[in-house]
MINU-440939 format. One record per atom (N, C-alpha, C, CB): residue number from 1; chain; atom name; x, y, z. Coordinates in Angstrom, 2 decimals. Glycine has a CB too. Example, Ala and Ser with C-alpha at 12.3 -4.5 7.8 and 13.67 -1.06 7.14 Angstrom:
residues 2
+-----+-------+------+---------+---------+---------+
!  nr ! kette ! atom !       x !       y !       z !
+-----+-------+------+---------+---------+---------+
!   1 !     A !    N !   13.19 !   -5.69 !    7.80 !
!   1 !     A !   CA !   12.30 !   -4.50 !    7.80 !
!   1 !     A !    C !   13.20 !   -3.30 !    7.80 !
!   1 !     A !   CB !   11.31 !   -4.47 !    9.05 !
!   2 !     A !    N !   12.85 !   -2.25 !    7.08 !
!   2 !     A !   CA !   13.67 !   -1.06 !    7.14 !
!   2 !     A !    C !   12.90 !    0.03 !    7.87 !
!   2 !     A !   CB !   14.08 !   -0.60 !    5.72 !
+-----+-------+------+---------+---------+---------+
end
This chain:
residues 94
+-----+-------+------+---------+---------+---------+
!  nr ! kette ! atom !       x !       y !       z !
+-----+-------+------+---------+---------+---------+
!   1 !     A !    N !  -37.46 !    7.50 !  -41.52 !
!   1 !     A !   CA !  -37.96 !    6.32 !  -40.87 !
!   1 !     A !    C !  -36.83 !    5.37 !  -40.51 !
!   1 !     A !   CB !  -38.97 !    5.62 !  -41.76 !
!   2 !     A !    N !  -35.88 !    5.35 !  -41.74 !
!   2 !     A !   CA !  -34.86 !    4.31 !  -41.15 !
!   2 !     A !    C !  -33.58 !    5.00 !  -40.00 !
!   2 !     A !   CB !  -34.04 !    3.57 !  -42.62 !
!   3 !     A !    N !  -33.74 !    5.95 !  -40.12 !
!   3 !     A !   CA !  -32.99 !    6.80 !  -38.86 !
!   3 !     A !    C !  -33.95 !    6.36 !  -37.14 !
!   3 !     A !   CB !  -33.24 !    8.98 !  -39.35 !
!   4 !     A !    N !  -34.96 !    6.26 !  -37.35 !
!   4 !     A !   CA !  -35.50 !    5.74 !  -35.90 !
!   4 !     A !    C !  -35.75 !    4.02 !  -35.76 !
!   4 !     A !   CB !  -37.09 !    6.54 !  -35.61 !
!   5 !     A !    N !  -35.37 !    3.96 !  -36.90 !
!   5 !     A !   CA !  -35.40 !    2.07 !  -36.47 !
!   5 !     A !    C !  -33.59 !    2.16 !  -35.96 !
!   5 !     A !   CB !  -35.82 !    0.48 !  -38.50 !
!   6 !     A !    N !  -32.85 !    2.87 !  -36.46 !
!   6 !     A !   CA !  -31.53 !    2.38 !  -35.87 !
!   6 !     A !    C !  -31.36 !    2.85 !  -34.38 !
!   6 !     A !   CB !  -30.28 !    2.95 !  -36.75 !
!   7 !     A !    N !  -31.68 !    3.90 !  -33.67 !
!   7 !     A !   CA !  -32.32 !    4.60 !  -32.47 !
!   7 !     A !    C !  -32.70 !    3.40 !  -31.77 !
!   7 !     A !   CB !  -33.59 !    5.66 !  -32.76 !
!   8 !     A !    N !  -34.04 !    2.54 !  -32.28 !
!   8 !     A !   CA !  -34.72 !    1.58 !  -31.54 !
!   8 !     A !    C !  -33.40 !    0.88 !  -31.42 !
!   8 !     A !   CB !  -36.06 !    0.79 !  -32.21 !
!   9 !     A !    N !  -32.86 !    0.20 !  -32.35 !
!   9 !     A !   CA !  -31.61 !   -0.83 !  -32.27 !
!   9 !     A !    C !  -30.71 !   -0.44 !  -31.15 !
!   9 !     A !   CB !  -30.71 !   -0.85 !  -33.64 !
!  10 !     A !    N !  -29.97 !    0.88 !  -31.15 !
!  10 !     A !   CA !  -29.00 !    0.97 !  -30.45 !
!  10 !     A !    C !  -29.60 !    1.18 !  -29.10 !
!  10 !     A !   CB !  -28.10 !    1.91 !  -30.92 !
!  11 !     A !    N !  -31.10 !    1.19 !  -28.80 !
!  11 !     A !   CA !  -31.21 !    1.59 !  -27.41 !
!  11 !     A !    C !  -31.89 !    0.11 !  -26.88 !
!  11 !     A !   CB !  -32.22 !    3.14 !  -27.15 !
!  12 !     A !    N !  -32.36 !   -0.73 !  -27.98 !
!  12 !     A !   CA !  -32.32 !   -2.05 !  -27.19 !
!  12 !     A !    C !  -30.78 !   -2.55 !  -27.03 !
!  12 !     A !   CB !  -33.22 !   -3.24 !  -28.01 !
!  13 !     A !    N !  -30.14 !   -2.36 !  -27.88 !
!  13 !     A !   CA !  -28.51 !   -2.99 !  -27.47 !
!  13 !     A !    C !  -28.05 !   -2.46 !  -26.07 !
!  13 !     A !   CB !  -27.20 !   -2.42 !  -28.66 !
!  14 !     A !    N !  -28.26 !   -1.06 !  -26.00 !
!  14 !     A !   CA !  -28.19 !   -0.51 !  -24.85 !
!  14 !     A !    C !  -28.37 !   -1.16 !  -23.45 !
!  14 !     A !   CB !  -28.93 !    0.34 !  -24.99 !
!  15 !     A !    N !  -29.72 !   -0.96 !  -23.14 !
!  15 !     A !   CA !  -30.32 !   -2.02 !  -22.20 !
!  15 !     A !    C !  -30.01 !   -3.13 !  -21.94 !
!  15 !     A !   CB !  -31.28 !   -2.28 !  -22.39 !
!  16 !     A !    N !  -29.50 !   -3.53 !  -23.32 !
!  16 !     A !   CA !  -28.92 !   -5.68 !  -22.87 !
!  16 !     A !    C !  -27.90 !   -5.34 !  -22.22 !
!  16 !     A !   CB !  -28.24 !   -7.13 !  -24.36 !
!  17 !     A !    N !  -26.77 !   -4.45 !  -22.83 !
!  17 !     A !   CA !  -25.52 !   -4.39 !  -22.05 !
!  17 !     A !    C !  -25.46 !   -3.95 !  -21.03 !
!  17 !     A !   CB !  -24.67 !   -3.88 !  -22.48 !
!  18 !     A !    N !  -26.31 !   -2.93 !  -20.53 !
!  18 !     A !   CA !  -26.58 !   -2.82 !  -19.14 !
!  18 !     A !    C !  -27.06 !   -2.93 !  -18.37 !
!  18 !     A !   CB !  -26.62 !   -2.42 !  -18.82 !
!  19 !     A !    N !  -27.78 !   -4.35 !  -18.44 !
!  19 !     A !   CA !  -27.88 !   -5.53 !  -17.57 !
!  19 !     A !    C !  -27.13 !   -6.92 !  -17.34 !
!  19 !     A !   CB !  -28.89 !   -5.84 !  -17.80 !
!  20 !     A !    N !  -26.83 !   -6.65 !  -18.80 !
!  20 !     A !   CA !  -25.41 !   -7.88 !  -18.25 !
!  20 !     A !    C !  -23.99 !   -7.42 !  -17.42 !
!  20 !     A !   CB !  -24.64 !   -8.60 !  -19.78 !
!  21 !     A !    N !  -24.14 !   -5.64 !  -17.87 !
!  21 !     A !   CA !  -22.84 !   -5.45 !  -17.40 !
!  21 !     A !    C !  -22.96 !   -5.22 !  -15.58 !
!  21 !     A !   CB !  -22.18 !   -4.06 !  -18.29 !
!  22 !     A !    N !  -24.24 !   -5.09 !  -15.38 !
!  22 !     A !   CA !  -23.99 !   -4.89 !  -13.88 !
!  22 !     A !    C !  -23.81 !   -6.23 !  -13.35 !
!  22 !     A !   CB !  -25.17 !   -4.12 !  -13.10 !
!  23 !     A !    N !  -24.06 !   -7.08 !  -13.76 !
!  23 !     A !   CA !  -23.67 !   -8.87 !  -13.33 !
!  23 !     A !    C !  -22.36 !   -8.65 !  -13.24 !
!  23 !     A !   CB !  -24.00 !  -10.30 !  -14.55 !
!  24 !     A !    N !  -21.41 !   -8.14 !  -13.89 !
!  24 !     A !   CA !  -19.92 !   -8.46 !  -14.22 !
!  24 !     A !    C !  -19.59 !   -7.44 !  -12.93 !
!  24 !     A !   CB !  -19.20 !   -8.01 !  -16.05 !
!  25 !     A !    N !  -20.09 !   -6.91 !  -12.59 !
!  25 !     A !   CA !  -18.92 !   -5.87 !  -11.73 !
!  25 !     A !    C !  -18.94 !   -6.40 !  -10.65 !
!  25 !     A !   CB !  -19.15 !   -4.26 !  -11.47 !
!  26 !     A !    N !  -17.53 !   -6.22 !  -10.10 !
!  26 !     A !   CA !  -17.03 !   -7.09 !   -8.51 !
!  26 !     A !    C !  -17.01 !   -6.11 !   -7.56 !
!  26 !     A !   CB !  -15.37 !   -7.85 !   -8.41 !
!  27 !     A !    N !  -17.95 !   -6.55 !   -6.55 !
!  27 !     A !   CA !  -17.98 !   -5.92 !   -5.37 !
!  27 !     A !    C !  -17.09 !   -5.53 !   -4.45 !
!  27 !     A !   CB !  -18.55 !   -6.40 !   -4.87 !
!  28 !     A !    N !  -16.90 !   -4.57 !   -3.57 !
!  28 !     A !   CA !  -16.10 !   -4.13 !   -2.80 !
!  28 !     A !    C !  -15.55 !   -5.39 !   -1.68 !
!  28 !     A !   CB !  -16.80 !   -2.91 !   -2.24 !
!  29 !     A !    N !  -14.70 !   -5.36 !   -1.68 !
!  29 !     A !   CA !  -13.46 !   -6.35 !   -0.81 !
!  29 !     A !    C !  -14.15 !   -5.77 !    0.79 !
!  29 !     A !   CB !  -11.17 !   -5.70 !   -1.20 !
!  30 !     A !    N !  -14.57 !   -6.83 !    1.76 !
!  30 !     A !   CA !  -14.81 !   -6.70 !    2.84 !
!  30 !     A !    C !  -14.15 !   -7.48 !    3.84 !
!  30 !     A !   CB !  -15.87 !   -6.77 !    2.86 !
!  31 !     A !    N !  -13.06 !   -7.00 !    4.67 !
!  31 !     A !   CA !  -12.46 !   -7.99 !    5.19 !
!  31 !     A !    C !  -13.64 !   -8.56 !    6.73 !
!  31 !     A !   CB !  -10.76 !   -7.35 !    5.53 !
!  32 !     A !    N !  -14.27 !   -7.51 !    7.11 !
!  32 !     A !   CA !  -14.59 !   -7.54 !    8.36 !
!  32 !     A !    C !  -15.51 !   -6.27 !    8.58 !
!  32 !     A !   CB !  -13.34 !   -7.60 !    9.20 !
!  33 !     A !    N !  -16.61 !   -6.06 !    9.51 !
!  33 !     A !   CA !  -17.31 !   -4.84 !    9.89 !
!  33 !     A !    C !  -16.18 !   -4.06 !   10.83 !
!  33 !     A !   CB !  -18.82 !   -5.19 !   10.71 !
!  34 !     A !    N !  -15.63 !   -4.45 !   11.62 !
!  34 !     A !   CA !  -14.51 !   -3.64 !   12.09 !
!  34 !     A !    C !  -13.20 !   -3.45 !   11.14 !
!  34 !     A !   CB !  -14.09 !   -4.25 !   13.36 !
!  35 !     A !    N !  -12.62 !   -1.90 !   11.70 !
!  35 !     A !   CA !  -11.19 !   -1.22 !   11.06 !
!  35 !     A !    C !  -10.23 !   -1.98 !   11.26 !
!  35 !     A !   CB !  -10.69 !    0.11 !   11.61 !
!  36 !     A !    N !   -9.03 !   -2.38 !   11.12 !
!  36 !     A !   CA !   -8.00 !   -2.34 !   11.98 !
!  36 !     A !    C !   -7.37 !   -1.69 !   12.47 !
!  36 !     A !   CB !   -7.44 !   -2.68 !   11.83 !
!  37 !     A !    N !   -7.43 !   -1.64 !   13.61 !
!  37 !     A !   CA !   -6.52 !   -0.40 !   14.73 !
!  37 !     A !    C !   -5.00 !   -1.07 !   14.69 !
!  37 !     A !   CB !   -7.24 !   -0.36 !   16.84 !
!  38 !     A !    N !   -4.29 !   -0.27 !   14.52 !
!  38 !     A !   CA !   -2.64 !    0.32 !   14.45 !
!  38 !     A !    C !   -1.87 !    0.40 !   15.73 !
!  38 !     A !   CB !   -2.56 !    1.87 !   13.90 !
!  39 !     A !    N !   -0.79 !    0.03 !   15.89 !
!  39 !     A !   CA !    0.18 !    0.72 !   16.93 !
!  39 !     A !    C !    1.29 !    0.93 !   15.93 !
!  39 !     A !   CB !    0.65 !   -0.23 !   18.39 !
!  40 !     A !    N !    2.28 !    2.16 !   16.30 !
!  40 !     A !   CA !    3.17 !    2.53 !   15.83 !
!  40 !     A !    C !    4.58 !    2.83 !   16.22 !
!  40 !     A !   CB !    2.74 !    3.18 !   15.51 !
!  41 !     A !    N !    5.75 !    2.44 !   15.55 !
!  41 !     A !   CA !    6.68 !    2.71 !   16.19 !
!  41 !     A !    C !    7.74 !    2.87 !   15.70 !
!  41 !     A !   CB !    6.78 !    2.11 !   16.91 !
!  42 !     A !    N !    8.91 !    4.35 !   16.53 !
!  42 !     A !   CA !    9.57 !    4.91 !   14.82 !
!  42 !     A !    C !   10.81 !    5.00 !   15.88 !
!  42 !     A !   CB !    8.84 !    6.82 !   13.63 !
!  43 !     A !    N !   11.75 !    4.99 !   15.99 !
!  43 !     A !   CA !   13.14 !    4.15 !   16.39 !
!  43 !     A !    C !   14.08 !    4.34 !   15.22 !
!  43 !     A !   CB !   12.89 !    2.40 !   16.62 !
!  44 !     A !    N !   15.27 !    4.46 !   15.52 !
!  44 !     A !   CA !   16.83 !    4.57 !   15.11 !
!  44 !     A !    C !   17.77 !    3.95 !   15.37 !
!  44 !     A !   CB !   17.34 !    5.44 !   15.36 !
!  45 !     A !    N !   18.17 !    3.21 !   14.38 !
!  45 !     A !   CA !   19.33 !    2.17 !   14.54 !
!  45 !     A !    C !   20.67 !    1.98 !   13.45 !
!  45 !     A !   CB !   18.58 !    0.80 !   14.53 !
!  46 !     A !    N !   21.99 !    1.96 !   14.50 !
!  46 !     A !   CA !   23.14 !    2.38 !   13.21 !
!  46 !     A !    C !   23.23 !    1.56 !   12.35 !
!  46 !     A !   CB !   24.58 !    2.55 !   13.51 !
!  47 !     A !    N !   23.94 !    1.75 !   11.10 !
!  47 !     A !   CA !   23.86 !    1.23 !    9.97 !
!  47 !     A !    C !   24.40 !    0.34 !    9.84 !
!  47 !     A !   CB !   24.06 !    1.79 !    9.20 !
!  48 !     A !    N !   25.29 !   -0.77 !   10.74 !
!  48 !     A !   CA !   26.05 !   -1.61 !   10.66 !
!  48 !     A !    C !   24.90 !   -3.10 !   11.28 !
!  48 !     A !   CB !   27.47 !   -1.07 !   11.49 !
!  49 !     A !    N !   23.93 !   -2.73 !   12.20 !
!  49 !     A !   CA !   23.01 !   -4.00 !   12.52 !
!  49 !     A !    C !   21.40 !   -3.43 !   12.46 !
!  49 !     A !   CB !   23.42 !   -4.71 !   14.23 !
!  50 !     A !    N !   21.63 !   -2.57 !   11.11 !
!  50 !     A !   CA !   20.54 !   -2.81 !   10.66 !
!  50 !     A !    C !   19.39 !   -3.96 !   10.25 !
!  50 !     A !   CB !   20.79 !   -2.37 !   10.06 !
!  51 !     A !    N !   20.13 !   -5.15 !    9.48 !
!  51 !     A !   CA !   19.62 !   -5.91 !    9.38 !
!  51 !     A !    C !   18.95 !   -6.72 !   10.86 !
!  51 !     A !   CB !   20.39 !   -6.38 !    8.56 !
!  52 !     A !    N !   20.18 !   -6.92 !   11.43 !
!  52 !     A !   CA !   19.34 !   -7.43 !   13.11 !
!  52 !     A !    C !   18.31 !   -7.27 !   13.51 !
!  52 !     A !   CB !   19.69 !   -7.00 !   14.22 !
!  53 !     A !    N !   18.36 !   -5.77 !   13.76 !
!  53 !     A !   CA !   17.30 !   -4.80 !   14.19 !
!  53 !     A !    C !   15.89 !   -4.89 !   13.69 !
!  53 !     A !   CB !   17.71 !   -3.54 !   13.86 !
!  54 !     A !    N !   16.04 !   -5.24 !   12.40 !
!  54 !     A !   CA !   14.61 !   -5.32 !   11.96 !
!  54 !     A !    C !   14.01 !   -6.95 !   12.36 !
!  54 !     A !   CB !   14.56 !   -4.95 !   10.17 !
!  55 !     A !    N !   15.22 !   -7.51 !   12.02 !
!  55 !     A !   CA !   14.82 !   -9.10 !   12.27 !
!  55 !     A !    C !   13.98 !   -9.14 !   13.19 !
!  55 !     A !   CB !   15.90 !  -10.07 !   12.69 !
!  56 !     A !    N !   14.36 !   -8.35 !   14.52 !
!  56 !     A !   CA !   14.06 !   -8.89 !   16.04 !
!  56 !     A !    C !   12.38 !   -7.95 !   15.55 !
!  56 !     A !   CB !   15.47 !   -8.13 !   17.86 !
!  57 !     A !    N !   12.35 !   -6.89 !   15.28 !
!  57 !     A !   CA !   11.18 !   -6.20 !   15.45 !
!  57 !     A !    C !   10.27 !   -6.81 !   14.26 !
!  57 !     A !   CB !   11.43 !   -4.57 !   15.40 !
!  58 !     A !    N !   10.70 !   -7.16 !   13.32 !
!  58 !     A !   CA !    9.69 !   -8.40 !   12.57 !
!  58 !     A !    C !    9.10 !   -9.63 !   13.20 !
!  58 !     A !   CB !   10.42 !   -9.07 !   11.51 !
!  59 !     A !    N !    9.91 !  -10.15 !   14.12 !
!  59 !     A !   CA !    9.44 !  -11.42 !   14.99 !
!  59 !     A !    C !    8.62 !  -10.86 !   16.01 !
!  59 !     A !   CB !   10.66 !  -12.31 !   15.69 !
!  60 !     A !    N !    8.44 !   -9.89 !   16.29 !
!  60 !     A !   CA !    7.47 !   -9.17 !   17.17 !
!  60 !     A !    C !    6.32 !   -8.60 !   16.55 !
!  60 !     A !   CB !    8.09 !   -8.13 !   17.85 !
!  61 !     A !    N !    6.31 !   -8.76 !   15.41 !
!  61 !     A !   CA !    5.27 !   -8.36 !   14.48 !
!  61 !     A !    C !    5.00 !   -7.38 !   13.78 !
!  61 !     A !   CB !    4.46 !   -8.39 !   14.87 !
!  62 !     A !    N !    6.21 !   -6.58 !   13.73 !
!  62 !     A !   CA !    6.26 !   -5.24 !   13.58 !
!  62 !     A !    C !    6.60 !   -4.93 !   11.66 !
!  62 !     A !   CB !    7.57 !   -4.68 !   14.78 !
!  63 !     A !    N !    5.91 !   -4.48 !   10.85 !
!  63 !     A !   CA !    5.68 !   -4.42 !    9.56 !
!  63 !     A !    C !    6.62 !   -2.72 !    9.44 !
!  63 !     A !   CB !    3.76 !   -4.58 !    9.16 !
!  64 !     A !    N !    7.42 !   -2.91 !    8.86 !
!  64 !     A !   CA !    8.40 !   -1.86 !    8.18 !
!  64 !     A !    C !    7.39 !   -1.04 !    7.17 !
!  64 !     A !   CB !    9.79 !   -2.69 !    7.27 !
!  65 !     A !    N !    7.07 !    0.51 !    7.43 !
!  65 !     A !   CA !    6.97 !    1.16 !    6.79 !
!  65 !     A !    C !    7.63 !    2.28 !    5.87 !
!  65 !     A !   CB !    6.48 !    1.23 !    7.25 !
!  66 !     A !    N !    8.52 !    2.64 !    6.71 !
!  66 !     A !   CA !    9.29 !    3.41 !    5.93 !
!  66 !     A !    C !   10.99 !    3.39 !    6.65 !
!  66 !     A !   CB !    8.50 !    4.94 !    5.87 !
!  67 !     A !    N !   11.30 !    3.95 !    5.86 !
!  67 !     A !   CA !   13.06 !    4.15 !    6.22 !
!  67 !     A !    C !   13.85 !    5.09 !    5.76 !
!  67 !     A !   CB !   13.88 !    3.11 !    5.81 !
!  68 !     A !    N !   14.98 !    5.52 !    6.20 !
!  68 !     A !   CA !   15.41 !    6.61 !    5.60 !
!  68 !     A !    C !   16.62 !    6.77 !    6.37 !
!  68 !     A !   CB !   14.45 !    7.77 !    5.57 !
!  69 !     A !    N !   17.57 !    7.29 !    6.00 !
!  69 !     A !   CA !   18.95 !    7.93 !    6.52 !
!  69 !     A !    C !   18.86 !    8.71 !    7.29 !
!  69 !     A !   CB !   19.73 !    8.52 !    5.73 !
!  70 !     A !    N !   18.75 !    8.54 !    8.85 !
!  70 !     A !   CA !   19.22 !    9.47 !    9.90 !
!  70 !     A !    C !   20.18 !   10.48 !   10.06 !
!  70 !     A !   CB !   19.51 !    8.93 !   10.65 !
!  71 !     A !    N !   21.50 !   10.21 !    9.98 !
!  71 !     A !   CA !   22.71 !   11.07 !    9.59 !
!  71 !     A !    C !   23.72 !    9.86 !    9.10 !
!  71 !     A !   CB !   23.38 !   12.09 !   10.99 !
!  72 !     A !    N !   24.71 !   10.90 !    8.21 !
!  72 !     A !   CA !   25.84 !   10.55 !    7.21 !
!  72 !     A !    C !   26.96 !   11.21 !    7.98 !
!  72 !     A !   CB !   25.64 !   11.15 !    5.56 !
!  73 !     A !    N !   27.82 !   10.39 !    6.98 !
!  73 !     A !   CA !   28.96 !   11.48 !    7.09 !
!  73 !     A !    C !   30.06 !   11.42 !    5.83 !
!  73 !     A !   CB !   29.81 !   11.21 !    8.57 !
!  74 !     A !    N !   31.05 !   12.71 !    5.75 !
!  74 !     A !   CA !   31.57 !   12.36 !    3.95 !
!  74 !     A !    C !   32.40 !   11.78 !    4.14 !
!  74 !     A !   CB !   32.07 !   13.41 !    2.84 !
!  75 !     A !    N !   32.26 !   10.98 !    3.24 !
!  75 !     A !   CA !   33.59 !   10.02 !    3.25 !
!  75 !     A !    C !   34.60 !   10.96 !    2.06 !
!  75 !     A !   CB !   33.13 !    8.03 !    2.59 !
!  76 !     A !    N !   36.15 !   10.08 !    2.09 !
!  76 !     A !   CA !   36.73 !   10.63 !    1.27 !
!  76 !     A !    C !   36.65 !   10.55 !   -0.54 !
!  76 !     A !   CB !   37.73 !   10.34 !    1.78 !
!  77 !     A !    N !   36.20 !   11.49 !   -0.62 !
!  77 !     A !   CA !   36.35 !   11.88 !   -1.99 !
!  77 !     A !    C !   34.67 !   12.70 !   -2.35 !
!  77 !     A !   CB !   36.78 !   10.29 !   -3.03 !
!  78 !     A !    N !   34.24 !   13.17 !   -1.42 !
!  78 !     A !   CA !   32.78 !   13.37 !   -1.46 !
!  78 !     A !    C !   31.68 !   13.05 !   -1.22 !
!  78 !     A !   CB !   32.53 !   13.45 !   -2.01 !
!  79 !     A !    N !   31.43 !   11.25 !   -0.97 !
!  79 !     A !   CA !   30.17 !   10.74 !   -1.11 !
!  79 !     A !    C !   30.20 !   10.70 !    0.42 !
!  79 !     A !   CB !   29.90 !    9.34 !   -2.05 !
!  80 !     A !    N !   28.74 !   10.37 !    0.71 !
!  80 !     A !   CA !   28.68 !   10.50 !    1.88 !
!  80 !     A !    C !   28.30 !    8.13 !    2.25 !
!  80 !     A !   CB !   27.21 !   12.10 !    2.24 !
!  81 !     A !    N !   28.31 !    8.78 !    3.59 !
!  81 !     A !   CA !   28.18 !    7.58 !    4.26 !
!  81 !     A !    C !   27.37 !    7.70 !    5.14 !
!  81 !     A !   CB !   29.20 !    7.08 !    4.75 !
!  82 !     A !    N !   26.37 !    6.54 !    5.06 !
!  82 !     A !   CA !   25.03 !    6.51 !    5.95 !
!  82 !     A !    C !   25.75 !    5.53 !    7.56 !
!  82 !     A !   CB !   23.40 !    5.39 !    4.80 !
!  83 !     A !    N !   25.37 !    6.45 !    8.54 !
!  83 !     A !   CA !   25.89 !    6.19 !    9.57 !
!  83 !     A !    C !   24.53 !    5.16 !   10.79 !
!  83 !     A !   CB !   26.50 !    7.79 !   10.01 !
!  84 !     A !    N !   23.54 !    6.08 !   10.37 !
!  84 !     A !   CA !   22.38 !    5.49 !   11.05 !
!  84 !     A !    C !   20.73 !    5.55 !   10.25 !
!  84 !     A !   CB !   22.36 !    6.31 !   12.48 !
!  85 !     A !    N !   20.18 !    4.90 !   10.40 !
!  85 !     A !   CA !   18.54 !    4.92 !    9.53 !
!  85 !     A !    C !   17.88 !    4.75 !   10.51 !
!  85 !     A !   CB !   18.05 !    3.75 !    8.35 !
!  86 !     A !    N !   16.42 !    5.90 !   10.41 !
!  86 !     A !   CA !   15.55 !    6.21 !   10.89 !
!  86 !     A !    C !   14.78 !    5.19 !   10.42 !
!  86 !     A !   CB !   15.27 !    7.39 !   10.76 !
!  87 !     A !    N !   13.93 !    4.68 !   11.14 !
!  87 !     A !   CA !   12.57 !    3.75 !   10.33 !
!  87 !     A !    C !   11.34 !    4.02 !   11.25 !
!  87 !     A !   CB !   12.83 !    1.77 !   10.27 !
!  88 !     A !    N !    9.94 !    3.55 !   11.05 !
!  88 !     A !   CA !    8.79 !    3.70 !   11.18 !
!  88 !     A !    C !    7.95 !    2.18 !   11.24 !
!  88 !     A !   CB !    8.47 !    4.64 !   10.14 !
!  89 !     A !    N !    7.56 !    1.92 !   11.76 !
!  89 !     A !   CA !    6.72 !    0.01 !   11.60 !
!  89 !     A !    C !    5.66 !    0.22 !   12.75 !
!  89 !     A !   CB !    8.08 !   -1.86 !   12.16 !
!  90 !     A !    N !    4.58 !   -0.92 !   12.29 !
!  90 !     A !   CA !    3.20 !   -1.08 !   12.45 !
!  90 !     A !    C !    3.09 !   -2.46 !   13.06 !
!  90 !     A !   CB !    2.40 !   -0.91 !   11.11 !
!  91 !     A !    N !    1.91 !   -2.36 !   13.98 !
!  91 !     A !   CA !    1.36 !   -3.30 !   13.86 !
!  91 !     A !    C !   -0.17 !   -3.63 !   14.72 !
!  91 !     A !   CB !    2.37 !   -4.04 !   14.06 !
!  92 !     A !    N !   -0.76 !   -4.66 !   13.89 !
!  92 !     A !   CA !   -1.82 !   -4.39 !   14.22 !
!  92 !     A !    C !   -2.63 !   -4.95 !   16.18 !
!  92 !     A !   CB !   -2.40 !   -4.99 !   12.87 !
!  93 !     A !    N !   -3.85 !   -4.07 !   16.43 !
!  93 !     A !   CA !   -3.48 !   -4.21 !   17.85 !
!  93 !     A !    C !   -4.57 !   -5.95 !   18.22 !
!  93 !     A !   CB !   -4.09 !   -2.36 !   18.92 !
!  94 !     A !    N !   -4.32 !   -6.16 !   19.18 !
!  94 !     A !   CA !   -5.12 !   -7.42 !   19.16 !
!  94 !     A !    C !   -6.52 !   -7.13 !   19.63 !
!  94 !     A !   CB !   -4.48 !   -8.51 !   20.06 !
+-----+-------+------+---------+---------+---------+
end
């Protein structure tokens, strides 16, 4: 008998918590019924005005996605030297 009064207990505890707990959960982030549509654009620039380069394409709105070393070359003693970087940037269309 006292094995089904604890049953009753844990399945009313049950029920409370899972009605309070669906109060607590946060709904999905909706920015808008529409996607945002993308333009893309992937360009190469040497390694010396790199920084420039992005400047100007940031003021145009253009969001840096990725980057990476185009070609090197070895310098002396083995290591190499990044000569130019490939990059990739976004942005969204109006």
């Amino acid at each position: 008998m006292q094995h089904r009064g604890f049953i009753a207990i844990v399945f009313v505890i049950g029920c409370a918590t899972g009605s309070v707990a669906s109060q607590l959960v946060v709904p999905k982030a909706r920015a808008g019924t529409t996607a945002v549509r993308w333009e893309y654009y992937c360009g190469r620039v040497a390694a010396g005005t790199l920084t420039t380069e992005l400047n100007k394409a940031g003021e145009q709105a253009w969001e840096l996605m990725t980057i990476a070393p185009a070609t090197h070359t070895r310098a002396f003693g083995g290591d190499f030297e990044v000569d130019a970087f490939a990059f990739c940037a976004k942005r969204a269309l109006p």
